[in-house]
N, C-alpha and C positions, 0 to 999 in steps of 0.2 A: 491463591496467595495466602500465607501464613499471616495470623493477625498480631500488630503489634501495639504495645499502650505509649499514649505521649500525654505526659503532663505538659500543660500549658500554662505559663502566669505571666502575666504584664503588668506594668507599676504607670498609669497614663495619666495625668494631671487633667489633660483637656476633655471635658463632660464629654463631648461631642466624639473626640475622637476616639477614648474609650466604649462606647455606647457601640461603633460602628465594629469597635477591634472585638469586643464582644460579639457582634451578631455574627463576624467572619467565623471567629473559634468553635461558638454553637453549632454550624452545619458539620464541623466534626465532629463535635464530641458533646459532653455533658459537664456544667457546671458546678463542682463540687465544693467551692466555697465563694467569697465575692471576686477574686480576680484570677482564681484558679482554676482549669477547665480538663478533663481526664478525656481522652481519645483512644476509642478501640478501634483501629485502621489497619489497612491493610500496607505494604511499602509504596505503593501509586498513592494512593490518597496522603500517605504522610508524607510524598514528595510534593503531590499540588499543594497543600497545606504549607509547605516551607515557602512553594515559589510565592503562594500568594502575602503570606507574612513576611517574608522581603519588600516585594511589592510595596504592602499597605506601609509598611515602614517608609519607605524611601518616597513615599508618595505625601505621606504624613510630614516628614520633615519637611519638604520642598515646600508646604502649604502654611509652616508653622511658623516662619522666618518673622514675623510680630506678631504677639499675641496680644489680646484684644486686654485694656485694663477695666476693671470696674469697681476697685477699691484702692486706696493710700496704702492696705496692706499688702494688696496682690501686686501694687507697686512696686513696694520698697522689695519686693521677696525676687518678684522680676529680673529686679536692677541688680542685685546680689547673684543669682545663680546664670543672668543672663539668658535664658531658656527654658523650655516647657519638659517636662519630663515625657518621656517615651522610651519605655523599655520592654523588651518581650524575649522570653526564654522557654524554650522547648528542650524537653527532656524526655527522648526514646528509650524504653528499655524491652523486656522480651515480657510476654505477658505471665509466665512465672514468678516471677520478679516483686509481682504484686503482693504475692506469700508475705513477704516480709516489710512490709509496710505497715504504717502504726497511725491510727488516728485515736487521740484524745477525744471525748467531748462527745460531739454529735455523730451519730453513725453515718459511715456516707456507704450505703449502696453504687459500686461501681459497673459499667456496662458490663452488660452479659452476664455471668456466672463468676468474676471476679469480685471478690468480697475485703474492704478494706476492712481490718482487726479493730472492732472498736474496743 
């Protein structure tokens, strides 16, 4: 099977749930900044990967229906947006693709022989 890259990032408010949506992402791929994660997979494995971040999505909501308070600020912030954030976004393209990609800053070494332009 022909390998393909997926960037991965999620925006997760809850420690906990983050933590776990992290370790999920890890067995694919590699961490390349704090919420961002670069996968060199093949189309099976970017398929389990979707089923399972569906999953943990839809698993994570049904779990989240109140959240725990432990400050007047995480109160009032609560009682305003009414829920936790959870968000996750997957970005396939073909491992080509990578050429043209542009990192500022810190070099980031990507899986394999794929090299992000610092």
């Amino acid at each position: 099977m022909k390998s393909r890259i997926c960037i991965v990032c999620y925006d997760v408010s809850d420690n906990k749930t983050r933590r776990n949506l992290a370790k999920l992402i890890a067995e694919y791929g590699k961490r390349i900044q704090g919420s961002v994660f670069l996968c060199d997979i093949d189309e099976t494995r970017q398929h389990e990967m979707e089923l399972r971040l569906r999953s943990f999505y839809m698993n994570s909501r049904k779990n989240s229906a109140k959240p725990k308070i432990q400050s007047v600020f995480k109160q009032r912030k609560i009682k305003e947006t009414g829920k936790n954030t959870l968000n996750i976004l997957l970005i396939p393209f073909l491992p080509w693709q990578i050429d043209s990609a542009m990192s500022l800053g810190k070099r980031i070494d990507c899986i394999q022989s794929y090299a992000v332009i610092a």
